[in-house]
C-alpha positions in Angstrom: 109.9 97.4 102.0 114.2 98.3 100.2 120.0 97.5 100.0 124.0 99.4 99.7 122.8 99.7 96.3 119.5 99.7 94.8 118.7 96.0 93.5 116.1 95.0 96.3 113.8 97.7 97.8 111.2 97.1 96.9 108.3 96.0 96.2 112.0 98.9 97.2 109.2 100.0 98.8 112.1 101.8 98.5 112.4 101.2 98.6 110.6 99.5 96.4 109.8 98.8 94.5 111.5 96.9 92.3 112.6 93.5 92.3 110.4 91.9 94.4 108.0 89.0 93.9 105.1 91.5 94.0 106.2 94.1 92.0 102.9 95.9 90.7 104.2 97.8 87.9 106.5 97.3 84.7 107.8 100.5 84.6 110.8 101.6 85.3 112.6 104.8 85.4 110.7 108.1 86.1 109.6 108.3 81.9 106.1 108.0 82.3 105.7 109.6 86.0 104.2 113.1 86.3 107.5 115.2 86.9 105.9 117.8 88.8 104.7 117.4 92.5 104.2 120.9 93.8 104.4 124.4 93.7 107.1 127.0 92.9 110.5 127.1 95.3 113.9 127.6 94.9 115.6 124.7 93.0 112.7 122.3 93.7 113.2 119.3 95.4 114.1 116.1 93.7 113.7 112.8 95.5 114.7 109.5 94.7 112.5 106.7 95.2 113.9 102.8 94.6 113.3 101.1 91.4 109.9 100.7 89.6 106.8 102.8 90.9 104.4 100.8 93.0 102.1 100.9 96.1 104.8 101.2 98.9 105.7 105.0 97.5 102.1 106.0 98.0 102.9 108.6 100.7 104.5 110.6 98.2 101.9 110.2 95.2 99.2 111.3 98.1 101.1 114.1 99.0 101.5 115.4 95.6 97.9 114.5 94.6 96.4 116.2 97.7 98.3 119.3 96.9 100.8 119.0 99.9 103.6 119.9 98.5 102.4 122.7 96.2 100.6 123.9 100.0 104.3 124.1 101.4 105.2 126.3 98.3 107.5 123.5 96.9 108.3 122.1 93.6 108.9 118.4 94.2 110.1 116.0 91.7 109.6 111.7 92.2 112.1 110.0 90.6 112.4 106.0 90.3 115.9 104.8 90.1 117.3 103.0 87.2 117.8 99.1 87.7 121.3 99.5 88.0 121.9 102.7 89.8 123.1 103.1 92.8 121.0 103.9 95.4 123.2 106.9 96.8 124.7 107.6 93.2 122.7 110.6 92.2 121.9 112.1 95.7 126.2 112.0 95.6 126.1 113.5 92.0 123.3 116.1 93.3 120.7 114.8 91.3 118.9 114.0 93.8 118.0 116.3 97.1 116.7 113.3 98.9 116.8 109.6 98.8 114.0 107.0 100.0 116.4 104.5 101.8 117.1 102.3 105.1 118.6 103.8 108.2 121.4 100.7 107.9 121.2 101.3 104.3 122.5 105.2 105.5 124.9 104.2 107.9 126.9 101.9 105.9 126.9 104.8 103.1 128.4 107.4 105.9 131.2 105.3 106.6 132.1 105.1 102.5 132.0 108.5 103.1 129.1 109.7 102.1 127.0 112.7 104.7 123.6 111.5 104.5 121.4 112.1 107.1 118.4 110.8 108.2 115.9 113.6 108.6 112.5 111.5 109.1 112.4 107.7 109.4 109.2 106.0 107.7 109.3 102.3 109.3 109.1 102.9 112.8 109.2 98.7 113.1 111.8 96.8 111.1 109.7 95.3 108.1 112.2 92.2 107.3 111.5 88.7 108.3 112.2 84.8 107.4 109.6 83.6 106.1 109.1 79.6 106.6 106.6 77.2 105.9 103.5 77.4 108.3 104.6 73.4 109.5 108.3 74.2 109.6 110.0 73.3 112.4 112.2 77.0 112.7 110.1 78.5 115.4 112.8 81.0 116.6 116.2 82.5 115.6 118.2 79.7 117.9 116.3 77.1 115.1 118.5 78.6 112.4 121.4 76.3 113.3 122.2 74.3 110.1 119.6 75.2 108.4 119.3 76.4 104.8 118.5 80.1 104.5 117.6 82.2 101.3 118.4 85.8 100.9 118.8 88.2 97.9 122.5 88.4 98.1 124.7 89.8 100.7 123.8 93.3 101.2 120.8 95.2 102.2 118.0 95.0 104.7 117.3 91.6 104.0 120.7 90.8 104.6 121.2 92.6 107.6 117.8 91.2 109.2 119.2 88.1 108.3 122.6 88.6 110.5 120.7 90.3 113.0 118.3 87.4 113.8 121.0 85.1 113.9 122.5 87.0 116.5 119.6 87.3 118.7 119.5 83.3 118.6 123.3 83.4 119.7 124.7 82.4 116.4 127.1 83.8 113.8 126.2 83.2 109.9 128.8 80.2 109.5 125.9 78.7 111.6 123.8 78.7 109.0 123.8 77.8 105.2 123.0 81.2 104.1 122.2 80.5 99.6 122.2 83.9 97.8 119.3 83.4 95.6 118.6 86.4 94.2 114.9 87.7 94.1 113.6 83.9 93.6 112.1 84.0 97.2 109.1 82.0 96.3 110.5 79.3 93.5 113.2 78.5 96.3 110.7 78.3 99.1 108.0 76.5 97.4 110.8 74.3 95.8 111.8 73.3 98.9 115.8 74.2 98.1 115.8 76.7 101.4 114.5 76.2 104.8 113.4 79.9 105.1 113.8 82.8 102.7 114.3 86.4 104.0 112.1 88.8 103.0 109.7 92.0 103.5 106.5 91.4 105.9 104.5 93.7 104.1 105.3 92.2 100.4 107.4 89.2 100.3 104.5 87.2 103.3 101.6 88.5 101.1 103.0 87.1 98.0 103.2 83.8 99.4 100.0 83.6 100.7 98.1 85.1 97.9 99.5 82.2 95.5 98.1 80.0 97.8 101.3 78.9 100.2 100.9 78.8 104.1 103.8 80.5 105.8 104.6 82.1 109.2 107.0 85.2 109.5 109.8 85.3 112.3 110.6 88.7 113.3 113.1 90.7 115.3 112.6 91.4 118.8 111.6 94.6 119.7 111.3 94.1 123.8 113.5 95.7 125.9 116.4 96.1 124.3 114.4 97.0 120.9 115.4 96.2 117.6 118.9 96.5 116.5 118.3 97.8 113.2 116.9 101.1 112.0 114.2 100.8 108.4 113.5 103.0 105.7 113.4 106.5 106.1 114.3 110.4 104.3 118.0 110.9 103.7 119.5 114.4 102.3 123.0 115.2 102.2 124.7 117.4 105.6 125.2 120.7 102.8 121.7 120.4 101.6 120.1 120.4 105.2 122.9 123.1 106.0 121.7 125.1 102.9 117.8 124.3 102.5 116.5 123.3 106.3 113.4 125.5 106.1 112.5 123.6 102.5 113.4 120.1 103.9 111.2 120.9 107.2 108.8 121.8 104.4 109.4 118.6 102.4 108.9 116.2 105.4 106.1 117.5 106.9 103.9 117.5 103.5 105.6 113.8 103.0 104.1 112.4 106.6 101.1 114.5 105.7 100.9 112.4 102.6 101.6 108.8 104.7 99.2 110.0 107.3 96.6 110.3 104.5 97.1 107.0 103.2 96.6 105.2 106.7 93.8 106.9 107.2 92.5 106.1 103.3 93.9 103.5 101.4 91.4 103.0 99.1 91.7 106.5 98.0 95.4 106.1 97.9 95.1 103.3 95.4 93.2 105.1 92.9 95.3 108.1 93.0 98.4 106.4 93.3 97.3 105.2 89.7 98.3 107.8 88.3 102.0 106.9 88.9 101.1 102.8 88.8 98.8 102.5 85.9 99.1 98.1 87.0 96.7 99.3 89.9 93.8 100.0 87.8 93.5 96.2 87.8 91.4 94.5 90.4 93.7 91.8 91.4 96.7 94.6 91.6 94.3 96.2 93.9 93.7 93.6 95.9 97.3 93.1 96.5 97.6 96.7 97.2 95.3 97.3 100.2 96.7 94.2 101.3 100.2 95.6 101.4 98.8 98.9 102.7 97.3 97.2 105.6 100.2 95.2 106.9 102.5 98.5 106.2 100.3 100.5 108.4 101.5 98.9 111.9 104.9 99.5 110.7 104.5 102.9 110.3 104.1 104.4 114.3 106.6 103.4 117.2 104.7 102.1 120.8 104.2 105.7 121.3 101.7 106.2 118.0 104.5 108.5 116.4 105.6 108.9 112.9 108.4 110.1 111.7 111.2 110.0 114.2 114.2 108.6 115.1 114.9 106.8 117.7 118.9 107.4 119.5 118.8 104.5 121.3 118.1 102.2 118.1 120.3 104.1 116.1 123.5 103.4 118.8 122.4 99.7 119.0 122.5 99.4 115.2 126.0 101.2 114.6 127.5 98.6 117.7 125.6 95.8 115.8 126.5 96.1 112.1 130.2 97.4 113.3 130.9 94.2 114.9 129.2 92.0 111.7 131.4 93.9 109.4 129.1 96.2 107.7 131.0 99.1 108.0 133.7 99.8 106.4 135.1 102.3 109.6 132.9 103.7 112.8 130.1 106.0 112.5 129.5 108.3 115.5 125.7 107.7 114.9 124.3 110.6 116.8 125.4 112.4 112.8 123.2 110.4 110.9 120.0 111.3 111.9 118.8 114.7 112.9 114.9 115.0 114.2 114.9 119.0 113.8 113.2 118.6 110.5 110.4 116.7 111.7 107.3 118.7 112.5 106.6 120.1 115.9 103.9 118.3 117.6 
């Protein structure tokens, strides 16, 4: 639901959050968020989760509500980004012990440099799409040719599902007339100044149709070859896995504890998540919720019905794929940005 820094997760989700044309909440910053999630431990564990709190971080209000983390004996901390704050700043300062962001997001902050590592990957299914007009004639990424296309700016996972469908339909994005128009997804569409905005599946599509506009989503492939690009998913630093790997292993199985609880009850993880997004006491914020909620939920287990992992093959395609677009500012041996030891054992 999420970018290199933190101006579009989300709903950001991430994530999240945040700037998006469904945001459900005005706050912003952690001020008026419970601070403490668990029990006891060490340092406690801080996480970072994209701009303003909203339904897409329920996995982690669940897991804090339902006594998860304080089970694990952790002391867990959810902090929302500032609007302006990098999304890797703190987590770099130490802040932060973990960061809610995308796999791509990851990659293109290990080659600035940054160890991150991916330690548990939410989005099993790339959540970007363009969204077009139900009547439009773009019916697949070879359609794109010439055609005006809307994205927040150049850089996140809008961005990058943008470049990534115009490779599957063979072109480069001098093909297209690619319009930064910041978070304006709708006013652009609906205005008719774009042909096809990019945005989230499970935000972006809903806000269109809930105001009453018809549109159809064109997604990445995932057949044989699979998706080229890896979504949102639990990044701590290389030191703090080195240093805390039994609290981490902790942390990620009380967090998919917390996701599995809201697939399995989203009504229930509205009304507790309400406690972080007061918005959702609010029937039509509710509404909205459980629709987002429902169209996360495929998103959330690989063809397999697993949660949580990563996937090698995916993450070699997407390290070829946004090296060759110029996403990376120097290669990234990829098999070092994600580590599935911290997932639980099944």
């Amino acid at each position: 639901m999420r970018t290199s820094t933190s101006r579009t997760r989300r709903y950001r989700v991430t994530g999240a959050a945040l700037a998006s044309v469904v945001a459900l909440a005005t706050l912003t910053s952690c001020a008026e968020e419970p601070e403490g999630a668990g029990g006891k431990s060490g340092d406690g564990i801080t996480v970072g989760l994209t701009y303003t709190p909203n339904i897409q971080f329920a996995p982690f209000y669940a897991a804090a509500e339902k006594g998860y983390y304080k089970d694990a004996g952790l002391h867990v901390t959810l902090r929302h980004h500032g609007a302006a704050e990098d999304l890797f700043g703190a987590l770099k300062s130490g802040k932060e012990d973990v960061v809610y962001a995308g796999g791509d997001e990851m990659l293109q902050a290990r080659s600035k440099n940054v160890p991150i590592v991916d330690i548990a990957t939410f989005y099993q299914k790339y959540p970007v799409g363009l969204i077009v007009p139900k009547d439009s004639g773009i019916r697949k990424p070879e359609d794109l040719k010439g055609r005006k296309i809307g994205t927040p700016g150049p850089f996140g996972e809008t961005y990058f599902g943008l470049l990534a469908l115009l490779k599957e339909g063979g072109l480069s994005a001098k093909d297209a007339k690619i319009q930064n128009i910041g978070f304006t997804q709708q006013a652009a569409l609906t205005g008719k100044k774009v042909d096809g905005v990019m945005g989230y599946l499970n935000n972006d599509a809903i806000a269109f149709k809930e105001a009453g506009t018809s549109v159809r989503s064109i997604t990445l492939d995932s057949g044989a070859e699979g998706e080229p690009l890896v979504g949102v998913g639990l990044g701590a630093k290389k030191d703090t896995l080195d240093k805390r790997g039994d609290e981490m292993k902790k942390f990620v199985d009380a967090s998919l504890r917390g996701m599995q609880y809201v697939m399995d009850h989203p009504d229930d993880a509205i009304e507790l998540s309400q406690k972080y997004v007061p918005s959702l006491r609010g029937e039509k914020q509710q509404k909205n919720a459980r629709a987002v909620l429902k169209a996360t939920t495929p998103l959330l287990k690989n063809d397999q019905g697993e949660v949580g992992v990563n996937d090698p093959q995916t993450w070699t395609r997407m390290a070829d794929f946004m090296y060759g677009q110029g996403l990376l500012e120097k290669t990234v041996t990829p098999e070092d940005a994600y580590d599935n030891a911290y997932l639980p054992k099944s």
